[in-house]
N, C-alpha and C positions, 0 to 999 in steps of 0.2 A: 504493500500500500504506500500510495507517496503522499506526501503534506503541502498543501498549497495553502498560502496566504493570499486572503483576498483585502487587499486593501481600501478603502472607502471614506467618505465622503458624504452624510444625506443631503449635503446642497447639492450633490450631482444628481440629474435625472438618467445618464447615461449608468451610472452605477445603480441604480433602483432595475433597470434595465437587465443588467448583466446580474444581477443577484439572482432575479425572477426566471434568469433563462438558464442560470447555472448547471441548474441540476440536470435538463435536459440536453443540452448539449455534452457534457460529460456522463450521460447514462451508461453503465455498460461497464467504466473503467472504476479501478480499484484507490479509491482518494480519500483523503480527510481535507476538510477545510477550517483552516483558524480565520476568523474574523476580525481583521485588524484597522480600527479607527485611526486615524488621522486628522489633521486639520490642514486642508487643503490651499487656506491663504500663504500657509506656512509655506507649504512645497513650492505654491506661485512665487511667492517674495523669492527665496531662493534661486530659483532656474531663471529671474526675468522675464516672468511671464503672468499675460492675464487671461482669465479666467475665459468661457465663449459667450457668455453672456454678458462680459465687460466692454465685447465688442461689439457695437450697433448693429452691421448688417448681419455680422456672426451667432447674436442675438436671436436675432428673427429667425435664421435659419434652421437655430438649435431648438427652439421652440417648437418650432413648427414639425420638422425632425423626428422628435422625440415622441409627438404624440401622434403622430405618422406608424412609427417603429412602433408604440405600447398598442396601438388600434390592431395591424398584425398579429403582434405577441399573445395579443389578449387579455392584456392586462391595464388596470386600471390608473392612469395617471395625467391628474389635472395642476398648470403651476399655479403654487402657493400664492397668497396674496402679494407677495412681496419676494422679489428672489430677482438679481442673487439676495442672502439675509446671511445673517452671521451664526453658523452652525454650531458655535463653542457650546453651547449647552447640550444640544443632542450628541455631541462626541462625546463630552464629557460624559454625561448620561451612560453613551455604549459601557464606557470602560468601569463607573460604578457596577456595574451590571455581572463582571467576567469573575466568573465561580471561582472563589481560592480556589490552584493550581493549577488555571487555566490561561492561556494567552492571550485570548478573548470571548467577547461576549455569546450567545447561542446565538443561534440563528433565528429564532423566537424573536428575540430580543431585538435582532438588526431588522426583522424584517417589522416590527411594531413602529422602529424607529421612521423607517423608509414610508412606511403607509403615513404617518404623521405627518410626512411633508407632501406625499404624493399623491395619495387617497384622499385626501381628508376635503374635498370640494372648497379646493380652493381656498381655504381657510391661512390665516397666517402663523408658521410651525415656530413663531417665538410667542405668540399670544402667550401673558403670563395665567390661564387660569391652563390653557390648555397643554403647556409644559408640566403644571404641576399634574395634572390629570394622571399626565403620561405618565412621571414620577414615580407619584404613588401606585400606579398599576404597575410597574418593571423594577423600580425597587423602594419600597416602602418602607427600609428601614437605614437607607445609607443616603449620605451627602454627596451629590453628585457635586457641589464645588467645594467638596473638602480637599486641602492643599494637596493631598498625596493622587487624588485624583488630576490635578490642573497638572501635576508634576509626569503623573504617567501619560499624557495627552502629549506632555512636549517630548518624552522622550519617546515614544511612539510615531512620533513626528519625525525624532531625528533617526530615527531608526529605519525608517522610509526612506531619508536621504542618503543616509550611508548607502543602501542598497543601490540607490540610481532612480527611485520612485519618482517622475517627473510628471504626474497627473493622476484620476481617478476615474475609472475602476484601473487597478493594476491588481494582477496577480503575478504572486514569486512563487516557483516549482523548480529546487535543485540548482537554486543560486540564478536562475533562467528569468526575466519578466513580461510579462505580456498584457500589454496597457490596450486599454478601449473593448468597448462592446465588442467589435468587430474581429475582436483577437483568440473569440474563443474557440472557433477550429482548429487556430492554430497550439493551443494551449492544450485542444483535445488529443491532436498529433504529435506531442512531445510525451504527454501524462504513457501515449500508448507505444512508445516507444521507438518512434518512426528516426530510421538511420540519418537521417536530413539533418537533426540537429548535433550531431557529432562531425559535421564538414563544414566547410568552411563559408558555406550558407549562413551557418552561425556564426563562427567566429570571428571571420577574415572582414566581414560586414560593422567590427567592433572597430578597427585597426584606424588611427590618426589618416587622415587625406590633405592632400593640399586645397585651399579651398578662396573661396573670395569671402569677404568679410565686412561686413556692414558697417559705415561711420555712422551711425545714427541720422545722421540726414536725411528728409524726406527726399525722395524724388523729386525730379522736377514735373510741373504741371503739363502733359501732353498738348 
């Protein structure tokens, strides 16, 4: 059996996505998955990068996208009142959550969180009655901002980074990452053992290039 880290995000609707199609896309093969929160402003600040709904036209498209892809899937999801919104409490929330001597939290638990922002008709996933709601339904007897909680958030964060985590959904299988919705075929053909990622398909694709490199200047106006 191999251990895959699914790393997440519930500001991301693409990662609501990839949780919901997980299990069927990987049916058949031998896995466990750890669920591992994050704070995904953290990964952006890091890499210099913004988010696709930080970008107007990329915006629309991700919107529009997303509920395109869940109409397919079958699955339910309308955006929040307000999004992007600032997820630190439902992260934090995940990881009050993760049973002594576990990595993280159940799947229960992620996918309660995920329906809070995606199910819930639109509603907005920081309303303070409706944080506590959640709360007290997922854990009813812990501080989700107690310091050791805010403390394991950042280091769960940095712990993404070490790896090369540079967005949400990612999964890590055998030191291997495989980011975005659209990655999990390819995740299903590594999990089953396909020769392809021991050549240089993989590797050699890692390797420094010569390259051009942006002065931050815009372009000029056509």
């Amino acid at each position: 059996m191999k251990r895959i880290d699914f790393w997440f995000d519930c500001i991301s609707p693409y990662a609501w996505l990839a949780f919901d199609a997980m299990p069927q896309a990987l049916q058949g093969l031998s896995y466990a998955v750890d669920y591992r929160p994050l704070l995904l402003g953290g990964v952006l600040q890091r890499w210099g990068q913004k988010g696709p709904a930080e970008i107007a036209p990329k915006r629309v498209w991700t919107y529009r996208q997303v509920q395109w892809l869940a109409q397919r899937q079958g699955l339910r999801l309308q955006l929040p009142a307000q999004h992007p919104f600032n997820p630190l409490a439902l992260q934090r929330l995940a990881l009050a959550c993760v049973p002594e001597g576990a990595v993280g939290p159940s799947r229960r638990v992620v996918q309660a969180l995920f329906e809070h922002v995606w199910a819930a008709d639109g509603a907005d996933a920081n309303a303070p009655d409706r944080l506590a709601a959640l709360s007290l339904q997922l854990a009813p007897r812990l501080d989700p901002q107690a310091p050791a909680v805010k403390q394991a958030l950042r280091a769960a964060t940095d712990e993404a980074l070490a790896l090369g985590v540079f967005g949400v959904p990612t999964w890590v299988c055998e030191g291997r990452l495989f980011w975005g919705l659209d990655a999990l075929p390819m995740l299903r053909e590594a999990l089953a053992a396909d020769p392809w990622f021991d050549g240089p398909g993989w590797s050699d694709d890692a390797a420094e290039r010569p390259r051009v490199r942006r002065t931050g200047k815009p372009p000029p106006a056509p």
